[in-house]
Structure formats: structure tokens, C-alpha cells
C-alpha positions as CSV (number, residue, x, y, z in Angstrom):
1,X,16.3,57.6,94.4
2,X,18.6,58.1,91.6
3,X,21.6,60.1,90.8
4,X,25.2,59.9,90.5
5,X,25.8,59.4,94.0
6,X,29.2,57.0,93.7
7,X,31.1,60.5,91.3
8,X,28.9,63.0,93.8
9,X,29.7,62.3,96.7
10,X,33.2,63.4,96.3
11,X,33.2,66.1,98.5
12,X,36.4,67.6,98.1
13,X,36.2,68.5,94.3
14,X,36.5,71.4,93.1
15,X,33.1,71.3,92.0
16,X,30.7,68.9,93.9
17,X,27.2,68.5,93.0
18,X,26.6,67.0,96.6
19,X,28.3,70.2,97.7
20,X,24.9,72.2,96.3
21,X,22.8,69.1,97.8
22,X,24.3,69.4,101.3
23,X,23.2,72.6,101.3
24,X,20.2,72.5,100.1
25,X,19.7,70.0,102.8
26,X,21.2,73.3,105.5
27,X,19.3,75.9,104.0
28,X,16.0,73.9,104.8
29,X,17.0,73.5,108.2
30,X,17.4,77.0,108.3
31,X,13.9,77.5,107.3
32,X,12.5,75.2,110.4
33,X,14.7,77.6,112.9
34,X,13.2,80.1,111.7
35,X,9.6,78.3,112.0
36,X,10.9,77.6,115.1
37,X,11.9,80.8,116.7
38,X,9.6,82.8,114.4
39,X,8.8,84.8,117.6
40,X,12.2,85.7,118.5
41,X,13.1,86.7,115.0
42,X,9.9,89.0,114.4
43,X,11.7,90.7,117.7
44,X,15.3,90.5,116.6
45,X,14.2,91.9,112.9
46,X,12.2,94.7,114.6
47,X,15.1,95.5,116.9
48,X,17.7,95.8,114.2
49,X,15.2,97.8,111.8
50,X,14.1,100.1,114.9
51,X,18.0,100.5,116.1
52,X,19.0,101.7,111.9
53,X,16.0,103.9,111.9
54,X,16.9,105.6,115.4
55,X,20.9,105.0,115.4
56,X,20.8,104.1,118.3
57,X,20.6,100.3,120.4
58,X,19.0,100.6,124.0
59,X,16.4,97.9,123.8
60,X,17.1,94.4,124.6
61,X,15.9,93.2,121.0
62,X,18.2,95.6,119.6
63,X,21.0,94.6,121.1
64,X,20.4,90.9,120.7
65,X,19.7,91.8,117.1
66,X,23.6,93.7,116.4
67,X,24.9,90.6,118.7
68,X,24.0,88.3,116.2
69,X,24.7,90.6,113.3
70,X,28.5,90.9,115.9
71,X,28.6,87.1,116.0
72,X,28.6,86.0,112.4
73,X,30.9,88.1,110.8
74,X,33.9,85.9,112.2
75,X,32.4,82.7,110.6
76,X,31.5,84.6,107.7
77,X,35.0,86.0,106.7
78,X,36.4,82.6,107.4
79,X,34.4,80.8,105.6
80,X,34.6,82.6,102.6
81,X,38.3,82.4,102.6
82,X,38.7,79.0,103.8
83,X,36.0,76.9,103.1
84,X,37.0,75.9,99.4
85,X,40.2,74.9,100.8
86,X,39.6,73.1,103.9
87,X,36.7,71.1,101.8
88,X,39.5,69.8,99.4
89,X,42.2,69.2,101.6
90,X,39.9,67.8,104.7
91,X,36.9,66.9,103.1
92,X,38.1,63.0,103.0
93,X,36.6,60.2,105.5
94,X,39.6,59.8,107.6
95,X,39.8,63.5,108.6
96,X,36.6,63.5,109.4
97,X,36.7,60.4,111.7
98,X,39.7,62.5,113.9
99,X,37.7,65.2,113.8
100,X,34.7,63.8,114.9
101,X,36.6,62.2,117.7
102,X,38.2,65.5,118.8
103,X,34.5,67.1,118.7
104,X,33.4,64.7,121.6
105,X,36.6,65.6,123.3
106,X,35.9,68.8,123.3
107,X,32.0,68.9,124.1
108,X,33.9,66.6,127.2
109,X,36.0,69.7,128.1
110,X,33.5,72.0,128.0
111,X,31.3,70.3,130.1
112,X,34.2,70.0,132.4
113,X,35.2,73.5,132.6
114,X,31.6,74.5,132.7
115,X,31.0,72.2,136.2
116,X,34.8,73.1,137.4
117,X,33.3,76.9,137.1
118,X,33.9,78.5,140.4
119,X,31.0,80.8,141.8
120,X,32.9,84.3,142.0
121,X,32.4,87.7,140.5
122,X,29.5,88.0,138.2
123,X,28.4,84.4,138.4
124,X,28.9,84.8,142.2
125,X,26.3,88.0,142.0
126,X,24.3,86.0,139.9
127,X,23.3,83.4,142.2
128,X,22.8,85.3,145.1
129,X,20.2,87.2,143.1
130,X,18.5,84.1,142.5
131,X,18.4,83.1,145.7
132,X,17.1,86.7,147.3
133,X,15.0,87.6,143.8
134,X,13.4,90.9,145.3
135,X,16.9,92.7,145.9
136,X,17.5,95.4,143.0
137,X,19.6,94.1,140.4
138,X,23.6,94.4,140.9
139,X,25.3,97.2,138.8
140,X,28.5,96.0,136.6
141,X,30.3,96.4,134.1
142,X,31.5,93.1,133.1
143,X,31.6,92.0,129.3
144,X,29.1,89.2,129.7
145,X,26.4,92.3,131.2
146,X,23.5,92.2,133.9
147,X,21.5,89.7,131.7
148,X,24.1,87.1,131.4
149,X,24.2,86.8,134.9
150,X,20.7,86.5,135.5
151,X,21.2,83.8,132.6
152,X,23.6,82.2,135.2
153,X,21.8,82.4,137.8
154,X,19.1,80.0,136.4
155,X,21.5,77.1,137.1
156,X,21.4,77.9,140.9
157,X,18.5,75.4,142.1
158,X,14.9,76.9,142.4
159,X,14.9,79.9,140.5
160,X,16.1,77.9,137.2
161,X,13.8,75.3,137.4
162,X,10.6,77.5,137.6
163,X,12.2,78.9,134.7
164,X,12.8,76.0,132.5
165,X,9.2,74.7,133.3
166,X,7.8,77.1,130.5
167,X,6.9,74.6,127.1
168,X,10.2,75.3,125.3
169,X,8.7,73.5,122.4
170,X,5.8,76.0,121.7
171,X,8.2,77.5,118.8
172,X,8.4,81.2,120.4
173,X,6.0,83.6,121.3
174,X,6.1,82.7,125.6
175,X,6.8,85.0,127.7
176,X,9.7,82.6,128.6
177,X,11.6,82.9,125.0
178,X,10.7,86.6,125.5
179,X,13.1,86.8,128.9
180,X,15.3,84.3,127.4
181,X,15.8,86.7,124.2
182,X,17.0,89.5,126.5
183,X,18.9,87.3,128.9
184,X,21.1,86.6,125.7
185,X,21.0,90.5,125.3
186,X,22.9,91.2,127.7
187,X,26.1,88.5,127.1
188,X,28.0,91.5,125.8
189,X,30.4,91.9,122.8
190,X,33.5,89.6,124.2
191,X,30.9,86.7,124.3
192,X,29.4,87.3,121.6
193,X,32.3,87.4,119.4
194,X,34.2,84.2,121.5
195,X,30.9,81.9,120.5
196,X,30.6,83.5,117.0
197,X,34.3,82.6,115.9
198,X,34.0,79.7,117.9
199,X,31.8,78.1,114.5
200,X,34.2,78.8,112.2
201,X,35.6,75.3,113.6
202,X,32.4,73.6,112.2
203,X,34.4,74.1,108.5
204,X,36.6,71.4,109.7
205,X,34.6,67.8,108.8
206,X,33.4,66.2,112.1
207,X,33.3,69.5,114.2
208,X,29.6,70.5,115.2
209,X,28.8,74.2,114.9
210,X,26.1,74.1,117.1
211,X,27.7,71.5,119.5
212,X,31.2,74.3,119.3
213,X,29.0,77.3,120.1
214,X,27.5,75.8,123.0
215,X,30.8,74.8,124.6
216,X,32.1,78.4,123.6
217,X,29.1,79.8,125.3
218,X,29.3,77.6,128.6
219,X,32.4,78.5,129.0
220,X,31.7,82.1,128.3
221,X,29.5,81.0,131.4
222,X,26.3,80.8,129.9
223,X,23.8,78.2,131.0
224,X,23.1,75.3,128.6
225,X,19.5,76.0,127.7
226,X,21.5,79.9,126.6
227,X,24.2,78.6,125.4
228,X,21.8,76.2,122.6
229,X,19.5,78.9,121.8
230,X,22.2,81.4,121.1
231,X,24.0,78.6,119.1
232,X,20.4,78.1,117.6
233,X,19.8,81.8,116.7
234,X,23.3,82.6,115.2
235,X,22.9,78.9,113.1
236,X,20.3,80.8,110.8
237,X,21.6,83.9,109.1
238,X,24.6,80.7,109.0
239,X,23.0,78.7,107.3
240,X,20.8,81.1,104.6
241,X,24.2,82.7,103.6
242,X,25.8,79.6,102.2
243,X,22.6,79.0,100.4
244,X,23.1,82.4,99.5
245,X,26.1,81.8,97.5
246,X,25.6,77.4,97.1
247,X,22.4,77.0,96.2
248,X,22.3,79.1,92.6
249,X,24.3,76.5,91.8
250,X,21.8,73.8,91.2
251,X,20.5,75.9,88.2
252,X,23.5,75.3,86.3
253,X,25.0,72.0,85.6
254,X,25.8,70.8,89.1
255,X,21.8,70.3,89.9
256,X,21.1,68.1,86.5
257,X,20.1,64.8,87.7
258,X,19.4,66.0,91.2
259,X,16.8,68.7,91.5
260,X,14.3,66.1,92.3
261,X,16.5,64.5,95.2
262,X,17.4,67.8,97.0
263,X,13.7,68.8,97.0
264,X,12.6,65.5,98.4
265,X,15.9,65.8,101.1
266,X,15.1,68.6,101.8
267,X,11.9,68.0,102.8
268,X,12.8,65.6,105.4
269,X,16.4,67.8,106.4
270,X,13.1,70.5,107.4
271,X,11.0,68.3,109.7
272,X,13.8,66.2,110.8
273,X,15.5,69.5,112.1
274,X,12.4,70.7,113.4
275,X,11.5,68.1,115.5
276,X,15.2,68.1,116.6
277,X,15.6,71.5,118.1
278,X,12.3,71.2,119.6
279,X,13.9,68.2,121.4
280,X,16.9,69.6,122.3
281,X,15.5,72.6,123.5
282,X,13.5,71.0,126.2
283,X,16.9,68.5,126.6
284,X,19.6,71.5,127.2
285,X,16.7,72.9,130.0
286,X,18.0,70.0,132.4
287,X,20.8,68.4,131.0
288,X,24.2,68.6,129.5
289,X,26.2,68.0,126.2
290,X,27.4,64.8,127.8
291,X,25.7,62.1,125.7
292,X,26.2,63.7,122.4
293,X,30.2,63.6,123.5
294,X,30.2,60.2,124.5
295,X,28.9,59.3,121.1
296,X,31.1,61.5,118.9
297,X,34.1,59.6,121.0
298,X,33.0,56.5,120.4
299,X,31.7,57.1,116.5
300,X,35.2,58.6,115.6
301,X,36.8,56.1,117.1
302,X,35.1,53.7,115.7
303,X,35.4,54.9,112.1
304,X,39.2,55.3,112.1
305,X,39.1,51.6,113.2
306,X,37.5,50.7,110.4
307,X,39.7,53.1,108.2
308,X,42.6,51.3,109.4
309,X,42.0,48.0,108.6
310,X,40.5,48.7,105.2
């Protein structure tokens, strides 16, 4: 619909104009999480103003809330020292086709090390609460916390299933996302930090920060359906911080010719992504990262293929 989309699209300039599109494109899918898990973040914003205001953090939202706040200073501080220069060295289409090949690869391993898991300690706890659920919960002082491991114990048969029968697409406001929420409360600072850095990979073109926290998180031993919606949760404060610094930029000289196109992407980047995590959230309740792997395998493949011969 117009544009200079042939000089543009050049990535790894200095200065990109699709750079600011891109993430305009981000920032609007930032906007449908939060649509999405509107619920969750009235809690998490009320536990992290409550936890300032007292100085202290005892509830679960408050803790979720400064796990979060924990989890994206890694990605943060990377980004802002690497991402100019791992955009104009990397930011080129056969990077991005290796990349995208070792992305499946290692959703494959995580999915492996996640079903090679065995059942001892805390996970070992876990499941034998699900299995008895009127015994009093299990003291410990493992990293991952009393939470994660009723988390873990959802993938033990029964008790999981009743769980995930809740409507995970309702956008929040269940009293399912509600024990979900403080499930993730309780996966401790270790995790949290392990599945936070884990997306400063996602600066490397082909890598999926979403699809990187999850493995990070399953092998942290969370359960899919955790391991998504924390990747989910942590995406958005993300996401709104490149705008943050990106998106200024398309009132200067990199947005002439394109205002009109990032609105209109944008628009679709928003329902697109909203329809998508409202898909995968019901998806990761029952199923794995398989697929998504298989693809990224066979796409990368593919496209340094193609590379090659051209």
C-alpha cells in the first residue's frame, strides 16, 4: 500500500524506517496482551503498587508482580547494548534462515528434556499432592517455591486436566488465570531470572522470544500452559519498552511515507496477535511445542536452500 519498501526493508541500517514499522507492528501486540490478560495485570499492577506502598511482598500478586519486574531487566540491559549491533551484523536473510533452523532445534530439545524430566524432589512432591489433594501442602525451600510445584503437578493425569478445562480464552478474570497467576508466583528468583535472560536470544533474527522462554521455563520444570503464560506476561513490559525508545521515531523523518502503513499494520499485528494467544493458550493446555519446531526446522532449512542456490 505504498512506500519505500525495496530501500526499507533493509534491516540492518543504521537507520531503518522498517526498524520503527516492525515495531510499531510489536507494540500493538503488546496492547492485545494486555487486552488479553487485562485481569492478571489489574492484579500484577495492584501487587507492585501495594508491595512499594507497604515495602514489603507477601501476596502472591506481589510477588508475581517483582518476578516480572526480576525477569526483564536481563533482556533489558542486553538489549540496549546489543541490539544495534546484532541488527547490523545479523540482521541479513541468511542469518536468519540458521537461526530459524536452530530455533526448532531447540524448541526439539526442550521438549526433550522436559519429557526426559525424572519425577524426584520437588516435581516428585508435586505429583503426589495431586494425586492425594487433601494432604497439607509440602514445606520446601526450593528456588522454583510451593507454587511451582503445584504448577507441576498439573501435568500428573487428573488433577491437570480438571484444571485446564477452565475457558483459557475468556481474556482473564477466571478463577483459573487467578490460581494460575499465583502458581507462577511461586517459581522463585532462579527461574525467574533463567526464563527472563533466556529472551535476550530472541535479538538474534530467527530466535522466538516467546517460543525461548517457554523452553527456558519447561526446563525450569514448568508446565507448558506456565511456561506460555509466563512467556506471555513478561512479552509485554517487552514489547512497550522498545516502543518506548522505537516508536518516537516515526515523528521524525524515518515515519514520512509510512505513518499510514504502520497504523493500518498495526491494526491487523493487534487482532492477529489476539486471536493467536487466545489460541495458543487453549493449545499449550494439552499439547507441546512440537509442531511449531517441526516447522521452524523445516522453514530454515528450507530458506538456506534457496539461499544457496541463488
Amino acid at each position: 500500500i505504498g512506500g519505500r519498501w525495496a530501500r526499507d526493508l533493509s534491516v540492518s541500517a543504521a537507520e531503518s524506517p522498517y526498524l520503527a514499522f516492525i515495531v510499531g507492528l510489536h507494540v500493538a501486540t503488546a496492547v492485545a496482551l494486555l487486552v488479553f490478560f487485562r485481569a492478571d495485570w489489574v492484579r500484577i499492577v495492584r501487587g507492585f503498587a501495594t508491595s512499594v506502598r507497604d515495602r514489603s511482598v507477601t501476596t502472591p500478586d506481589q510477588r508475581l508482580a517483582w518476578l516480572i519486574v526480576l525477569a526483564t531487566v536481563p533482556v533489558g540491559i542486553t538489549g540496549l547494548a546489543l541490539e544495534h549491533t546484532f541488527r547490523t551484523v545479523l540482521g541479513k536473510p541468511v542469518p536468519a534462515a540458521v537461526f530459524l533452523l536452530a530455533n526448532g532445534l531447540l524448541l526439539l530439545t526442550g521438549e526433550r528434556l522436559r519429557r526426559t524430566q525424572s519425577p524426584t524432589g520437588a516435581l516428585a512432591t508435586a505429583r503426589a499432592a495431586a494425586a492425594h489433594p487433601a494432604a497439607p501442602a509440602p514445606s520446601t525451600t526450593d528456588n522454583a517455591g510451593p507454587a511451582r510445584d503445584a504448577g507441576l503437578a498439573r501435568d500428573a493425569g487428573p488433577a491437570r486436566n480438571a484444571g485446564l478445562a477452565r475457558d483459557a480464552g475468556s481474556g482473564g478474570g477466571t478463577e483459573g488465570d487467578a490460581a494460575a497467576d499465583h502458581r507462577l508466583a511461586g517459581v522463585g528468583t532462579r527461574t525467574a531470572l533463567v526464563v527472563g535472560s533466556a529472551q535476550a536470544l530472541a535479538l538474534l533474527p530467527g530466535i522466538s522470544r516467546s517460543g525461548v522462554a517457554m523452553v527456558a521455563g519447561l526446563v525450569r520444570g514448568l508446565s507448558h500452559e506456565d511456561a506460555a503464560r509466563f512467556s506471555f506476561l513478561l512479552a509485554t513490559p517487552v514489547i512497550l519498552a522498545a516502543g518506548v525508545l522505537k516508536l518516537p521515531d516515526l515523528a521524525g523523518p524515518l515515519g514520512a511515507g509510512i505513518r499510514g502503513q504502520v497504523l493500518a499494520g498495526s491494526l491487523v499485528s493487534g487482532l492477529a496477535a489476539y486471536a493467536s494467544v487466545r489460541w495458543l493458550t487453549r493449545w499449550f493446555a494439552t499439547r507441546t511445542l512440537t509442531p511449531f519446531a517441526i516447522y521452524c526446522v523445516l522453514a530454515g532449512a528450507a530458506s538456506l536452500a534457496v539461499l544457496a542456490v541463488r
